[in-house]
Each structure stands twice: as C-alpha cells, then as structure tokens.
C-alpha positions, 0 to 999 in steps of 0.5 A: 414248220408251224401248222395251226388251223387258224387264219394267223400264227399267234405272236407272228406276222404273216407277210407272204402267202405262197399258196395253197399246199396240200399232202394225200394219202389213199388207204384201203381196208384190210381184211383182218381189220374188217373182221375185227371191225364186224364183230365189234359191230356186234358187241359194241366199241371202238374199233381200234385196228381203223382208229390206228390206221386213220391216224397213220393216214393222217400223220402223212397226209400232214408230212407230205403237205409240210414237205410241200410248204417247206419245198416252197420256202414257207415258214408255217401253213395256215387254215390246216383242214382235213377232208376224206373222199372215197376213190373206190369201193373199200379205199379212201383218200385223206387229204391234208391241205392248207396255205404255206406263208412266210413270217416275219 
C-alpha cells in the first residue's frame, strides 16, 4: 500500500477516487510517564515515555487507515494528514485520515 501526503503517487496515475478513509487511535496518559513528564519539566528535555507513545499512537492510526483503504479495493492513499483532538481530560485521539484511490 502506497501512502504519500501528496495529491499524486510520482510515476503512477490515478484513476479512481474511492473515497475518503481514515484510522484513530484514542490514548490516555499514564501516571508514570506524568511523572516523568514533570520532572523533565523541571530540568529540561525531551520527554521520551510521551515521544514513544505518540509515535505507537500513530503507526496505528496509519495501519488502521490502510486496513481501511485496502478493504475498499485501493492501490494507495493520497493527501495523508494527521490531526489530534482531546475527547476527555488526560485522553487524546489521533486520527490518520487520507483518500484511498486505485492506480494505473
């Protein structure tokens, strides 16, 4: 499955649009990582226990919408975008969304 955050797949043509799919995960903070997190807040640095969980947050989002593409019969997704909203005090969602299209 090709994914590209571009309107076209370089060297393909696209020749049907199937729509719109998309992949969310929801994640809620864990109390250790918190912790972590605040007392990096103190002395300064990356805050590595988030770092990992937003990037797991995001390999399935971007699974779960290519499992949805390839159900619809797709060849790629094009315009890949990502965007975040928080659903409740201390959860977020990530949610992976793009259009699946077949090539030629």
């Amino acid at each position: 499955m090709i994914v590209v955050n571009t309107e076209t797949v370089p060297g393909h043509r696209v020749v049907e649009s199937l729509g719109v799919v998309r992949g969310s995960t929801i994640r809620a903070k864990h109390v250790g990582s918190d912790i972590m997190a605040s007392l990096r807040n103190l002395v300064g640095g990356e805050v590595k226990e988030y770092t990992q969980m937003l990037i797991e947050t995001r390999n399935e989002s971007l699974y779960r919408m290519k499992q949805e593409a390839e159900a619809l019969g797709a060849d790629a997704v094009v315009n890949l975008r990502f965007t975040t909203s928080q659903v409740m005090a201390g959860a977020a969602e990530l949610l992976a969304y793009g259009t699946a299209v077949r090539l030629e």
